[in-house]
DRENDREN-798150 format. One line per 2 residues: number of its first residue (from 1); their letters; for each residue x, y, z of N, C-alpha, C. Coordinates in pm, whole numbers, plus 50000, padded with zeros to 5 digits. Each point is the difference from the previous one (the first is absolute). Layout:
N
NUM	a	X,Y,Z,X,Y,Z,X,Y,Z  ... $
***
This chain:
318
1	xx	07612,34342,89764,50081,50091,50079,50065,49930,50119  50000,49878,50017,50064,49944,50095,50143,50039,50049 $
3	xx	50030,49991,50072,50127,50050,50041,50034,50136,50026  49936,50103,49952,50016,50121,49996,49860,50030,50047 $
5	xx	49988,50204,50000,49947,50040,50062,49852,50029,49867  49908,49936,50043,49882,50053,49886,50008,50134,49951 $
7	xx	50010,50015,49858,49983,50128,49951,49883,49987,49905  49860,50110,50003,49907,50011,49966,50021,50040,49856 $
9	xx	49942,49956,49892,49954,50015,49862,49972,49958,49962  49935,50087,49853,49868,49977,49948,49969,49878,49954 $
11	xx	49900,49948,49960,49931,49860,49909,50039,50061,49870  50031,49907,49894,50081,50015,49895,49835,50021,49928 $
13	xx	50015,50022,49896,49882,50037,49927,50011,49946,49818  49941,49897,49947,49878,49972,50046,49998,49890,50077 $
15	xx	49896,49968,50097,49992,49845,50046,49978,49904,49928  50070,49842,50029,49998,49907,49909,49858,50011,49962 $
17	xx	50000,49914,49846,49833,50011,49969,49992,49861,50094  49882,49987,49955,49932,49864,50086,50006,49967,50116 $
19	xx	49995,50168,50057,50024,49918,50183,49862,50026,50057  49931,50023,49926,49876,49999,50099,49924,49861,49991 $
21	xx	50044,49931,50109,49902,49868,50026,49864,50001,50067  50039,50059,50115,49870,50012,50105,49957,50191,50009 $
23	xx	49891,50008,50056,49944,50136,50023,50111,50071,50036  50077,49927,50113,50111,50107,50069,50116,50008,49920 $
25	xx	50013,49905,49878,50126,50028,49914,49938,50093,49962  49854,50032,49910,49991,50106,49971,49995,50104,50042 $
27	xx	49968,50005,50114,50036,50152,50074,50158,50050,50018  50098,49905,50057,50138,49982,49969,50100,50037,49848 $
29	xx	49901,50004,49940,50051,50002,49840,49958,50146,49939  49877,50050,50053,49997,50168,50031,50101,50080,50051 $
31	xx	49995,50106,49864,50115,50158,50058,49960,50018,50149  49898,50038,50040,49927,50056,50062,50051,49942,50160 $
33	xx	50009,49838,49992,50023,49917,50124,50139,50008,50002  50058,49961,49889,50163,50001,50005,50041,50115,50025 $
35	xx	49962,50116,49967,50055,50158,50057,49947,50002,50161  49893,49939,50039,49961,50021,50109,50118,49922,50164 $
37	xx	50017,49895,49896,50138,49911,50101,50125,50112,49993  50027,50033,49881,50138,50058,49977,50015,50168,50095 $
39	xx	49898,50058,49981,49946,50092,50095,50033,49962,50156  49899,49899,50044,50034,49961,50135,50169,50008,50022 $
41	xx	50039,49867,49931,50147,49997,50034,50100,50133,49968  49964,50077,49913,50091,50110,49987,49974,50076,50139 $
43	xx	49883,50018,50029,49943,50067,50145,50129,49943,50082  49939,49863,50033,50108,49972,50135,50143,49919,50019 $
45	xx	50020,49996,49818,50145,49970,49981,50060,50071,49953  49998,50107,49926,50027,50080,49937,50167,50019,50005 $
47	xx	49992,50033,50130,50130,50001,50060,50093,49866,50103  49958,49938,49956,50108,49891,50018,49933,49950,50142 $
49	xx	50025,49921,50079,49906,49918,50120,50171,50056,50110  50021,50091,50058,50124,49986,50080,50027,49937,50118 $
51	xx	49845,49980,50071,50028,49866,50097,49992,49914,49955  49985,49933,49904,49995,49845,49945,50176,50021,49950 $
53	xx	50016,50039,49949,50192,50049,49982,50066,50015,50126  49934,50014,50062,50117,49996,50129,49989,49898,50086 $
55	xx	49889,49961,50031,50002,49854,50071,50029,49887,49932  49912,49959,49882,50001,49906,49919,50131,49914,49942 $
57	xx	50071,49928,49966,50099,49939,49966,49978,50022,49866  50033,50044,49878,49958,49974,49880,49963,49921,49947 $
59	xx	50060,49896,50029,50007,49862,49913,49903,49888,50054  49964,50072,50143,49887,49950,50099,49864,49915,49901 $
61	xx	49956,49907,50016,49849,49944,49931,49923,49990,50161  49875,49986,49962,49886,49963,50101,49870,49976,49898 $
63	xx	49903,49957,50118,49876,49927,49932,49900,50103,50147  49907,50095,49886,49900,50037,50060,49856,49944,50021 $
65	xx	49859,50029,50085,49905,49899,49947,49929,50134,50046  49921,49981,49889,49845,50121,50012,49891,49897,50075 $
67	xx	49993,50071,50101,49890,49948,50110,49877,50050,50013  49917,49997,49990,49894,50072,50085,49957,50000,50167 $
69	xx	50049,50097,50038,49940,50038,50104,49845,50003,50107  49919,49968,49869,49874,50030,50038,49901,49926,49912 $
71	xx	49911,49937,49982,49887,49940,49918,49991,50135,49881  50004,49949,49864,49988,50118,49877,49966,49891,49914 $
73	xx	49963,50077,49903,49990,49960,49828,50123,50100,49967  50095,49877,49919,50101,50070,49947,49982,50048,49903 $
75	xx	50062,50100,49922,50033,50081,49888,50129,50064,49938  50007,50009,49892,50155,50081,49999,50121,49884,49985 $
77	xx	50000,49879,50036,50072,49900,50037,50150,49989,49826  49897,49997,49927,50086,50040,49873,50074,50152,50027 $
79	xx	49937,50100,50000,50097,50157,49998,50050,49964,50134  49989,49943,50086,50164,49995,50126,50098,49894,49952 $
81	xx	49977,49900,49956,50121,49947,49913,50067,50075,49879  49895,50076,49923,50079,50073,49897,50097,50099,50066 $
83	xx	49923,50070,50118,50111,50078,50028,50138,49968,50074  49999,49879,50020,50115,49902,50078,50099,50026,49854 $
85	xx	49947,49907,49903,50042,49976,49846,50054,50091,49951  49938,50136,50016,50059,50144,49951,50111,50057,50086 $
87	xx	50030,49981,50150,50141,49985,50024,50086,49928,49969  49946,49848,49983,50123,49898,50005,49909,49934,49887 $
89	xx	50046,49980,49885,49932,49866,49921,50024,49845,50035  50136,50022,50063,50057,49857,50057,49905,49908,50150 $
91	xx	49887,50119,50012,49972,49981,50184,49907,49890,49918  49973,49858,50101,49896,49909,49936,49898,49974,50083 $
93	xx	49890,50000,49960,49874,50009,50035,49900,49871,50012  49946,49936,50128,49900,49913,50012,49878,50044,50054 $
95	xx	49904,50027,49957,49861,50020,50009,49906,49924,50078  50001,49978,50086,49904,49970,50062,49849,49984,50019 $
97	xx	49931,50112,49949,49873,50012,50020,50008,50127,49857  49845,49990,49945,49934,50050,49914,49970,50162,50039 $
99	xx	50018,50078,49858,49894,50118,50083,49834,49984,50021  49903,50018,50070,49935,49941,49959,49896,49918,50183 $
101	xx	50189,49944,50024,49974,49922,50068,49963,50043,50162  49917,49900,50098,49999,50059,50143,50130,49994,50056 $
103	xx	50083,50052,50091,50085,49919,50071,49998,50053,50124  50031,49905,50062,49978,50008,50211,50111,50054,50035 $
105	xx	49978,50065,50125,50112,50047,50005,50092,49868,50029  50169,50065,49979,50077,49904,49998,50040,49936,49875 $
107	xx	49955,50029,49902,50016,49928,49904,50078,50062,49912  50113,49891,49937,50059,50049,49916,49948,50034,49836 $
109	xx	50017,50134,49946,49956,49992,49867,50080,50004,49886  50183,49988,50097,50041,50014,49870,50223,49969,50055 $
111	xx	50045,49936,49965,50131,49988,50007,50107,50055,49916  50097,50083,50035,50079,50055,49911,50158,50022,50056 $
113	xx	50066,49974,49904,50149,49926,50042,50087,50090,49886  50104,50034,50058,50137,50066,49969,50066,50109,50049 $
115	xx	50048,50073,49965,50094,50120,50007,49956,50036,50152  50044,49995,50054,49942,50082,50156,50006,50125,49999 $
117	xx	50074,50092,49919,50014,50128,49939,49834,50071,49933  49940,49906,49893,49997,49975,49918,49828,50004,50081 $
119	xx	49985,49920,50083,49862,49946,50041,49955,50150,50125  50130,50047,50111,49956,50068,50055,49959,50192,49934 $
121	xx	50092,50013,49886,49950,50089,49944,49860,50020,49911  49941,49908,49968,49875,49961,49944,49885,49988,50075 $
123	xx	50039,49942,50118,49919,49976,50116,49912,50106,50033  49984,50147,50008,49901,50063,50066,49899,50035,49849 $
125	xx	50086,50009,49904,49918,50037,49865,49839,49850,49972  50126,49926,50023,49903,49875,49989,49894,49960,50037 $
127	xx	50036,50041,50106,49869,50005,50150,49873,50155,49986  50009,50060,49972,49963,50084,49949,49902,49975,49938 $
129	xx	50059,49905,49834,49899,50006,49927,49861,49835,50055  50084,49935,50037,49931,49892,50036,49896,50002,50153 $
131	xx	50036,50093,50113,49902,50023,50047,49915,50084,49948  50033,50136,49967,49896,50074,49928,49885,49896,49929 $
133	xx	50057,49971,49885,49916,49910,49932,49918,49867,50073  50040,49910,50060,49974,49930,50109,49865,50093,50090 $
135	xx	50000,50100,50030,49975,50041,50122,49828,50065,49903  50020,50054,49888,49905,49991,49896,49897,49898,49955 $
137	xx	50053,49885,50032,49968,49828,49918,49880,49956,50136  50072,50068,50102,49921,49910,50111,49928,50110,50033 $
139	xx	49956,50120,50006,49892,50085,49988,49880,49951,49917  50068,49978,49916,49912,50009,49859,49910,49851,50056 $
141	xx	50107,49894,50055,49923,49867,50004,49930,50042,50119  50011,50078,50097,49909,50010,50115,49832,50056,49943 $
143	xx	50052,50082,49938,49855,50068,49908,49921,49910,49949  50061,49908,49914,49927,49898,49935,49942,49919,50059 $
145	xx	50099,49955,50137,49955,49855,50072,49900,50070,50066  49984,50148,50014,49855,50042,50112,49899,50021,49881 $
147	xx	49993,49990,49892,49894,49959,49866,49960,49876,49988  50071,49907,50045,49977,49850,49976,49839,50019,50013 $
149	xx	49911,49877,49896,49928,49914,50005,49901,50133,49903  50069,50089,49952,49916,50137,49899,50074,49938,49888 $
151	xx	49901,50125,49920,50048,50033,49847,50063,50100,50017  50037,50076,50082,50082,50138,50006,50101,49969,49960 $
153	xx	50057,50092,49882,50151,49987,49994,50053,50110,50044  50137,49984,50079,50070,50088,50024,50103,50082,49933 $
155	xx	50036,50141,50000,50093,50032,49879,50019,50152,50066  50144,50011,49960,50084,50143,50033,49988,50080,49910 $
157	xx	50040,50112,50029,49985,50152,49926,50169,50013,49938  50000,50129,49948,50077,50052,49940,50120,50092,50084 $
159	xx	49945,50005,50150,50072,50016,50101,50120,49946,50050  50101,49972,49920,50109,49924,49991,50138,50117,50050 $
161	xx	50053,49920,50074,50187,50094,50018,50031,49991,49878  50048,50086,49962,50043,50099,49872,50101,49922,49942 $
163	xx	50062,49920,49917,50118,49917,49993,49940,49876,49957  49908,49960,50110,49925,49828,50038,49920,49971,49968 $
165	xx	49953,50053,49886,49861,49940,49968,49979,49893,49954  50079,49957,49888,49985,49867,50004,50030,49900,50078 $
167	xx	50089,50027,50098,50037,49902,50087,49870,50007,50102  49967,50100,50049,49911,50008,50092,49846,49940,49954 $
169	xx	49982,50006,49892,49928,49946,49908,49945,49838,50035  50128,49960,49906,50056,49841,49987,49943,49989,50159 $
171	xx	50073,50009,50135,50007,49975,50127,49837,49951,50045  49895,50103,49922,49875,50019,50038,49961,49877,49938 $
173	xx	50027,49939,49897,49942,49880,49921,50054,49902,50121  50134,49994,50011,50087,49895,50120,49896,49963,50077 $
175	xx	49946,50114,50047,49900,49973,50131,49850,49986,49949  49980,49968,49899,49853,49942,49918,49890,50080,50013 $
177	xx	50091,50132,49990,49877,50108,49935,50009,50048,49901  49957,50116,49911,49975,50045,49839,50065,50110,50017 $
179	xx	50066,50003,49865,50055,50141,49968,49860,50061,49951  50011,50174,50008,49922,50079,49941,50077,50082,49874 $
181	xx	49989,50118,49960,50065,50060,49903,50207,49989,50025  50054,49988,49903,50088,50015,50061,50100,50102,49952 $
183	xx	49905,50083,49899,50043,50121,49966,49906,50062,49935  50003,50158,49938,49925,50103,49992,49910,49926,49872 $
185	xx	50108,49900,49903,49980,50003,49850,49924,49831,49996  49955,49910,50132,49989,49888,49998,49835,49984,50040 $
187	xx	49893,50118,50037,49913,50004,50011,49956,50116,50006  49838,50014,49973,49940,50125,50020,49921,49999,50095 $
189	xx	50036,50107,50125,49896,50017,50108,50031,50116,50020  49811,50080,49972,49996,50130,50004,49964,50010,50138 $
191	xx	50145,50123,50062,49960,50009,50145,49946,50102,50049  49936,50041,50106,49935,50130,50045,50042,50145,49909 $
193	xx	50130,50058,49996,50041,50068,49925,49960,50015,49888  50045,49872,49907,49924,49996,49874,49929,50035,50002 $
195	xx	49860,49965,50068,49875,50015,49990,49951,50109,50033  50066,50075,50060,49981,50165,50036,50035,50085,49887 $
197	xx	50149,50008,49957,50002,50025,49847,49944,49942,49872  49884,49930,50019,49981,49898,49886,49894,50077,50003 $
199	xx	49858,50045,50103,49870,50035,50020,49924,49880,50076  50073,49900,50020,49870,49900,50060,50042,49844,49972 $
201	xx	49965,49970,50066,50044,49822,50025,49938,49951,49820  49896,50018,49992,49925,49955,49847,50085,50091,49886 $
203	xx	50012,50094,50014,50059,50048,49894,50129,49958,49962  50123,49986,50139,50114,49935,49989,50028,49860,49920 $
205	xx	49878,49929,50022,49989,49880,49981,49944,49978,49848  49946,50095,49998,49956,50007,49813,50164,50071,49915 $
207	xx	50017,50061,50050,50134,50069,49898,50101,49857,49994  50007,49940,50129,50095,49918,49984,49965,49926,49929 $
209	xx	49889,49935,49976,49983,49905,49912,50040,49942,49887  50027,50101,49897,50033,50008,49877,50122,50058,49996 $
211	xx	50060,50012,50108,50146,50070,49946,50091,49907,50058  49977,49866,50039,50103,49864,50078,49963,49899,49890 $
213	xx	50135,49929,49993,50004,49891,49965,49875,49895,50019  49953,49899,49901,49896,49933,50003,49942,49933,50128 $
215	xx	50192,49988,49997,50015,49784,50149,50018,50119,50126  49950,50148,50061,50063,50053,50133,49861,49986,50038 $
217	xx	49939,49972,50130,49906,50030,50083,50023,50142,50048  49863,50079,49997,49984,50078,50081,49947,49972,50140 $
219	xx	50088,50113,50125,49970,49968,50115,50008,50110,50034  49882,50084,50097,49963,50113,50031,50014,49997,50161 $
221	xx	50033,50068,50087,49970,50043,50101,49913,50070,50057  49865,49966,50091,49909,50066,50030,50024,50043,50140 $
223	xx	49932,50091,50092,50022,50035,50126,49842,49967,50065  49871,50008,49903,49900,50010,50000,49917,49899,49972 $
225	xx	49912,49952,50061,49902,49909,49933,49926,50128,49882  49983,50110,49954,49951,50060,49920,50122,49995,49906 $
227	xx	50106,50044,50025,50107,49981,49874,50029,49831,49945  49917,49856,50091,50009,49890,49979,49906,49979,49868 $
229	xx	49857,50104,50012,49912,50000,49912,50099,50069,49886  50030,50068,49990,50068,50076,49906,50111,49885,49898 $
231	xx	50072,49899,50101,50079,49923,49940,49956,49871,49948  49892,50010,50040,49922,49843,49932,49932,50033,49877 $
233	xx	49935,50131,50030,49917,50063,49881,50091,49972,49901  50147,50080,49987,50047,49990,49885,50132,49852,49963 $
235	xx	49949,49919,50081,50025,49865,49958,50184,49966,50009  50027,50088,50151,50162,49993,50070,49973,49811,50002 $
237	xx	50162,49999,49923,50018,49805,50040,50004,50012,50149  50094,50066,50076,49986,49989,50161,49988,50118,50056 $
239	xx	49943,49972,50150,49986,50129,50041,50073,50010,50136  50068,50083,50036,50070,50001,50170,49907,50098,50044 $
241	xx	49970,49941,50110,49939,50043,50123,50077,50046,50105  50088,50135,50003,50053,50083,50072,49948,50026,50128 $
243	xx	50048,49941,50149,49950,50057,50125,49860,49946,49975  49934,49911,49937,49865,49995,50014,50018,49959,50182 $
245	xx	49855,49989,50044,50007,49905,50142,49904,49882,49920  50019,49916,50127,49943,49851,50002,49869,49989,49894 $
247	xx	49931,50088,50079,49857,49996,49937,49921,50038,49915  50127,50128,49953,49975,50027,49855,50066,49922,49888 $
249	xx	50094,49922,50071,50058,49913,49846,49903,49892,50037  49911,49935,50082,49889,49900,49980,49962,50064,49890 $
251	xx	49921,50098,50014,49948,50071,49889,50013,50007,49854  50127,50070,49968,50097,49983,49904,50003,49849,49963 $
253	xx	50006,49916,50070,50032,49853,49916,49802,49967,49982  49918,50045,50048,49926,49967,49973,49932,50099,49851 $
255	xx	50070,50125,50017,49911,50070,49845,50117,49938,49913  50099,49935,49986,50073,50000,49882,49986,49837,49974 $
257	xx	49922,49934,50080,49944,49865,50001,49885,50014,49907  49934,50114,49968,49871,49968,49923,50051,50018,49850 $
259	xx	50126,50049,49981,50081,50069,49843,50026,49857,49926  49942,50032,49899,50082,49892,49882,50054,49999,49885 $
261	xx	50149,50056,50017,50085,49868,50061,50024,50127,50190  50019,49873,50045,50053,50050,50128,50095,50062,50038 $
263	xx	50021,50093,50009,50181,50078,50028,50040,49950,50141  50171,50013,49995,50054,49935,50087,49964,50114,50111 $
265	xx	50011,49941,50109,50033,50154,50143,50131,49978,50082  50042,50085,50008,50117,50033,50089,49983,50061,50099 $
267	xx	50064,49970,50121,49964,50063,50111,50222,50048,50035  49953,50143,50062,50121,50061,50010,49990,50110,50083 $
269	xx	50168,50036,50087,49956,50125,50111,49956,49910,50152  50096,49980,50096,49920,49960,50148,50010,49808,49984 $
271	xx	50087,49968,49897,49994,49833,49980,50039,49983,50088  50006,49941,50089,50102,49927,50139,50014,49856,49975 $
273	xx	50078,49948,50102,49974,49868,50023,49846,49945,50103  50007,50131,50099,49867,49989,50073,49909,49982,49901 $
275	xx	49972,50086,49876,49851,49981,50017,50021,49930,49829  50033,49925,50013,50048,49953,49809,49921,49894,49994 $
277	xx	49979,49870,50157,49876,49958,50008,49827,50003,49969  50008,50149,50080,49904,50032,49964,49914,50079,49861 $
279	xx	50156,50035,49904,49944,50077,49890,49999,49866,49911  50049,49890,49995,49969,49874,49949,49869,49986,50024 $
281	xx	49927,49992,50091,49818,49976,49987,49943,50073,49916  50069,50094,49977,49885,50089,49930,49992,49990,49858 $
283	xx	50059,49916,49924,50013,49905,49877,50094,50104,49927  50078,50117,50010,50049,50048,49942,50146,49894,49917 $
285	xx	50038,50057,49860,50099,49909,49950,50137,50027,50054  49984,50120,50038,50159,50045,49992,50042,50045,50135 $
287	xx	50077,50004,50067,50069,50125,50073,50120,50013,50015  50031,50155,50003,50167,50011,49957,50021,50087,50092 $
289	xx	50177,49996,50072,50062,50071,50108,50088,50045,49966  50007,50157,50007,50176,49993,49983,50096,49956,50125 $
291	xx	49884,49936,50117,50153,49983,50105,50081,49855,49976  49938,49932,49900,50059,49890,49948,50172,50043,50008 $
293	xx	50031,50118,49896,50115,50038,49979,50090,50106,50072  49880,50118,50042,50049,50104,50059,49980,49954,50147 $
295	xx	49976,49957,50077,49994,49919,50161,50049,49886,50040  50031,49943,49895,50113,49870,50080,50055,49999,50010 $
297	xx	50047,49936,50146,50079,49972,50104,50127,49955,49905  50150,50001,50018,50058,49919,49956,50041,49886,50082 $
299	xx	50020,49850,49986,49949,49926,50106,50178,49943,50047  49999,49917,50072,50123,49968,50070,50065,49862,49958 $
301	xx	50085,50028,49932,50078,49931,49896,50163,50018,50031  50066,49905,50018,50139,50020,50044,50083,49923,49965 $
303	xx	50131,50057,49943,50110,49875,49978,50094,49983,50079  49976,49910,50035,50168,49916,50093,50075,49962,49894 $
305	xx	50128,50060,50036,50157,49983,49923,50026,49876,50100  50109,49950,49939,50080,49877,50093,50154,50020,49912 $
307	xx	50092,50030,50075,50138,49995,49946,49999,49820,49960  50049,50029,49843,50033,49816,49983,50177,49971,50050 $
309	xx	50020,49890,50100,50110,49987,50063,50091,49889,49894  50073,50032,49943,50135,49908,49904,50053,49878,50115 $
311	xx	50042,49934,49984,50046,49885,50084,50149,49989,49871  50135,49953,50062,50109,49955,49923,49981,49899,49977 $
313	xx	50120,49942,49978,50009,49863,49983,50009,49900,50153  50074,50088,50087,50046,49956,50122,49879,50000,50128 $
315	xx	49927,50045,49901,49810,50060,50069,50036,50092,50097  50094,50118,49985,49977,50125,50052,49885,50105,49949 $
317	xx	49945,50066,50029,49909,50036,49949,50091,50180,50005  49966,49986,49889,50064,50159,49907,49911,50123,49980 $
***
């Protein structure tokens, strides 16, 4: 779209085959992600950018640089270039840093050059998805790095912005923690409800048995060290420990320590970063937050434009 004013539309359908190289091609190569960009930009292009048309020169080029503002684990770094790409295919892109990666503030994560039209209409969509995601990556790594030197793994819920799940997802791995379910049809965990309409933590856990696929673990939710008896009795692969406190999940890891085979435990409900330390002592395997996804910050990420200046022949600069 160089030269002219970006006009928003759709991704042609189908996408080339073979573009999924890395995790994030594959997320990129999803209806789901590609409607999710095209969405954004219809949102805030929809109608044409009219201050970038009125100031802008058309024919104008510049070179932007995605900075960080602030110490993060980046994320997203692929979907803010795609969405550069999806205004302008011509805009060209140098990468800097990994998703994945730490960066200080100050640091560049990413260079992108053309259309000055072209770059400032893209610009807030872009940013968008890359702090969001970003701002996810380094939550997630704060959680983990306050687990260091455990077996605890860390892992998010199903508590995702409506649209983002996989992205918000992906973001949580960025920052070297575990996905949990990542939809209704990808695991079985019978939750309080269930178990109220079911008759009982044991009973839930027996019906399910035989009516799932061979390769699904069952994973039950208890509220109770008595409904814990209930879920070991009938031989739950894992069990979440809902709101337990401290000293009843000692407990809990100690009655499901005498079971053989051992079921996993999950601890869930009240995870913080405060006390994620301390639920690591208590040998539990798991603990999962939804503020991984639903509470992070989006972090401070910014692009500087630079008008690129033409020089003649006579070295006037044009």
């Amino acid at each position: 779209m160089a030269g002219q004013s970006p006009v928003f539309t759709a991704f042609p359908e189908p996408c080339a085959a073979g573009y999924a190289r890395t995790m994030l091609d594959a997320l990129l190569n999803t209806h789901a992600v590609r409607r999710l960009i095209d969405l954004a930009l219809e949102e805030d292009l929809g109608r044409g950018d009219v201050t970038t048309q009125a100031v802008v020169d058309p024919g104008a080029t510049a070179t932007a640089y995605l900075v960080a503002r602030e110490p993060l684990v980046l994320a997203g770094l692929g979907v803010c270039t795609a969405v550069f790409q999806r205004v302008d295919a011509s805009i060209q892109v140098v990468e800097h840093a990994k998703d994945g990666d730490r960066l200080p503030s100050g640091a560049r994560a990413a260079t992108y050059s053309g259309s000055a039209t072209s770059l400032l209409a893209a610009e807030r969509t872009a940013l968008n998805f890359v702090q969001r995601l970003s701002g996810t990556a380094t939550l997630a790594k704060a959680f983990v790095d306050a687990a260091a030197g455990s077996n605890l793994r860390i892992a998010d819920t199903r508590k995702t912005t409506p649209g983002f799940r996989l992205l918000e997802k992906y973001a949580v791995r960025m920052g070297g923690a575990s996905n949990h379910r990542f939809d209704l049809g990808s695991g079985v965990l019978i939750k309080d409800n269930h178990v109220a309409v079911a008759g009982g933590v044991g009973s839930a856990v027996r019906r399910t048995r035989g009516k799932i696929p061979h390769g699904l673990k069952i994973e039950v939710e208890v509220d109770s060290l008595a409904q814990l008896d209930e879920a070991l009795d009938a031989g739950a692969d894992i069990i979440l420990l809902d709101n337990f406190s401290p000293v009843d999940i000692e407990k809990a890891v100690e009655k499901a320590g005498a079971r053989k085979p051992k079921p996993l435990l999950e601890v869930s409900g009240g995870v913080t970063l405060e006390n994620i330390a301390r639920l690591a002592r208590t040998g539990v395997d798991i603990a999962s937050s939804g503020a991984l996804t639903h509470s992070a910050r989006a972090v401070d990420l910014a692009l500087d434009i630079a008008l690129d200046i033409a020089v003649d022949n006579a070295g006037t600069r044009t």
